[in-house]
N, C-alpha and C positions, 0 to 999 in steps of 0.2 A: 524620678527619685530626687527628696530633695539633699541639698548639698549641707554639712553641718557643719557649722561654722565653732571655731577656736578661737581662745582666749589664751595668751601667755602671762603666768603669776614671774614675778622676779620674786623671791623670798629670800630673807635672812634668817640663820637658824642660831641663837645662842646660845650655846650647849659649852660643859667644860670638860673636856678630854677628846680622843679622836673619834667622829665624826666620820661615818664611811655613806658611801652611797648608798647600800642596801639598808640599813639603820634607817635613814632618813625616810623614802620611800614605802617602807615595811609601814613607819609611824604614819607615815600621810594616808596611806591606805586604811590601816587600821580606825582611822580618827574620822575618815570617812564612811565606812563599814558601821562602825559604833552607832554614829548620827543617825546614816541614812539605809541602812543592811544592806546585803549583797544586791538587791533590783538597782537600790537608790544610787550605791558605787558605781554598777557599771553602765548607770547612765549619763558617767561625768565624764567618760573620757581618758581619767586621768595618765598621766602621762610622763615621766623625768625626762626631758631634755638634753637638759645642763646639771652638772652638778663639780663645784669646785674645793675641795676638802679643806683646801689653807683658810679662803676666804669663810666659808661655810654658808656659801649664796648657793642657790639653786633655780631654773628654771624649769615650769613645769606647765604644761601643755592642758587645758580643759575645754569642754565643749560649752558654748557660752551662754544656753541653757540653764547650767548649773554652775554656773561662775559665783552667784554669793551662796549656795549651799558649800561649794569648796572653803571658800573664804572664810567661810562660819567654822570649819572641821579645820581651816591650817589653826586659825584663833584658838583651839581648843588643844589644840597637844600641847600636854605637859611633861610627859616625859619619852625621852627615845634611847632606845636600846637599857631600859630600867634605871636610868640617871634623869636630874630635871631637865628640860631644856623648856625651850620658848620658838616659833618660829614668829615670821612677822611678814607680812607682803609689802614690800617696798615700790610697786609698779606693778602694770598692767595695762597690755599693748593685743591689738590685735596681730602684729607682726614680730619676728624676733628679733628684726632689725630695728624698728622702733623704740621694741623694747630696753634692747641692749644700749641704746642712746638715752632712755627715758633711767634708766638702773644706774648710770653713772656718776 
């Protein structure tokens, strides 16, 4: 069996009001789903991490197959929880330790 290998997004979410973790997540899903329908979603892996509500960073886990399908569906949301927002990928690490060095 072979072993499937993961990709860490660091993301920034610009959004104005609070910001919860289920909001977030709900959107990435959705934005995924839209793109790629249910086969295409659950061949990404996808995955929350991390997620910080002050800062409104997030870290989120993919399989690195579908690493620029994800990147395409963060690019794409525009709104979360029916307000605008914007996400943005700031980094991209095969490890979280990397990553979180690389996100600084």
């Amino acid at each position: 069996m072979k072993r499937i290998k993961h990709r860490y997004l660091a993301v920034e979410v610009d959004f104005d009001g609070m910001l919860t973790q289920r909001d977030f997540f709900d959107a990435m899903w959705a934005s995924v789903t839209r793109l790629y329908g249910e086969f295409g979603a659950s061949k990404t892996g996808l995955a929350l991490i991390d997620f910080d509500e002050e800062e409104r960073t997030a870290i989120v886990r993919v399989s690195l197959a579908m690493l620029q399908q994800v990147r395409a569906a963060t690019a794409s949301i525009t709104r979360i929880a029916g307000r605008e927002a914007a996400v943005h990928v700031r980094a991209i690490s095969g490890t979280l330790k990397s990553l979180r060095d690389k996100a600084r």
